[in-house]
C-alpha positions in Angstrom: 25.7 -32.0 10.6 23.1 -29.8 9.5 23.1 -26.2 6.8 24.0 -24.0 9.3 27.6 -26.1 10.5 28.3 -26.3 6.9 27.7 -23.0 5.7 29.5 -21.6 8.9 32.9 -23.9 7.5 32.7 -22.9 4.3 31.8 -18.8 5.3 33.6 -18.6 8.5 33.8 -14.8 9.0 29.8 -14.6 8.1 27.6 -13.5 10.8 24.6 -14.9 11.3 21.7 -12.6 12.1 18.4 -14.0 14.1 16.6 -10.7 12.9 13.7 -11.1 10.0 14.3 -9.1 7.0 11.6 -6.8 7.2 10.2 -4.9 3.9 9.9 -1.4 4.0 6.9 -0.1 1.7 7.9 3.6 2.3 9.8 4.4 -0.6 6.2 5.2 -2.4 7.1 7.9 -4.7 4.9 11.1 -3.0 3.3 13.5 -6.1 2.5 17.9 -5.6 -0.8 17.1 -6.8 -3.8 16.0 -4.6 -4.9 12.5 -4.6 -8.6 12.2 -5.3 -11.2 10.1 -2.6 -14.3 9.3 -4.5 -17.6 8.2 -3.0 -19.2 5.7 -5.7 -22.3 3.1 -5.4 -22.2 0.2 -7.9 -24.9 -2.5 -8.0 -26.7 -0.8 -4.8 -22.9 -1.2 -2.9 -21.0 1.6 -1.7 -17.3 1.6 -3.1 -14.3 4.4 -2.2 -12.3 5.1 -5.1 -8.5 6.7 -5.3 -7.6 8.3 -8.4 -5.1 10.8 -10.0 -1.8 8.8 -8.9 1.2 9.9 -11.6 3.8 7.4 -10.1 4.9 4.0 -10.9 2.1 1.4 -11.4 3.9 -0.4 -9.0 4.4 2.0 -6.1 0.3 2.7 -6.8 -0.1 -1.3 -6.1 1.8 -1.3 -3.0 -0.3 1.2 -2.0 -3.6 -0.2 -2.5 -2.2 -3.5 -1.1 -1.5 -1.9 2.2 -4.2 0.5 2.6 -6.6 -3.1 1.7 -4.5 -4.8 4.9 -4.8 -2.2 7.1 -8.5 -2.0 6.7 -8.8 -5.7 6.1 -11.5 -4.8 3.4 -11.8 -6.1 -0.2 -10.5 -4.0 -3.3 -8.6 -4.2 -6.5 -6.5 -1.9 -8.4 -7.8 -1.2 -12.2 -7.2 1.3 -14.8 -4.7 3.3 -12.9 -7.4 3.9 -9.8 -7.7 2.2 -6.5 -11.1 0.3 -5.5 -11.9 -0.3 -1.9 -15.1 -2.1 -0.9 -17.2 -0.1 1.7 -17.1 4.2 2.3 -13.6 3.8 4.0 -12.9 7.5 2.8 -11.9 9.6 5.9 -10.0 6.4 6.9 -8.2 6.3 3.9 -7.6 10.0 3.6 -5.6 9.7 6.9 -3.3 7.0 5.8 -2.8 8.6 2.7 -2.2 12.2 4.8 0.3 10.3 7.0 2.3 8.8 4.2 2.7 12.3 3.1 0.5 12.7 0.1 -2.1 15.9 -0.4 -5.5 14.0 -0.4 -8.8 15.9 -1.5 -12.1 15.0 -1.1 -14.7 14.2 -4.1 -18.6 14.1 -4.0 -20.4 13.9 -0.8 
């Protein structure tokens, strides 16, 4: 007798679903003001920065977390601003336009 025989004697009326729980990440709260795109170089290496995020620290994590899979580039998240590895801005402004935030474009 295995979990699932005894769980379903001691829960008979439960129903077991063969669906995976799937997270949803867009509950991101959305801001009026423009998100900023930044082109930077550092040590000879082009970097895109996102700044100007008012929201929870944790919403703007979740954020950099998925716009780093998406790309499948490096990054981190420091001092309220997102750093992604390589120019990745017009790819990132269309995420960012498609989640629903107001993205504007810094520098070159």
């Amino acid at each position: 007798m295995d979990l699932r025989d005894q769980l379903k004697k001691i829960f008979p009326d439960h129903k077991i679903s063969e669906e995976p729980i799937k997270q949803d990440h867009s509950n991101i709260w959305i801001q009026n003001e423009p998100l900023l795109c930044k082109y930077e170089k550092r040590k000879g290496k082009p970097i895109t920065i996102i700044d100007g995020y008012h929201g929870a620290t944790k919403d703007f994590k979740m954020l950099a977390k998925e716009i780093k899979t998406k790309l499948s580039v490096g990054g981190s998240f420091k001092n309220n601003s997102i750093i992604i590895q390589g120019d990745y801005r017009d790819k990132i402004m269309d995420i960012l336009k498609k989640k629903g935030f107001i993205v504007k474009r810094v520098g070159g």
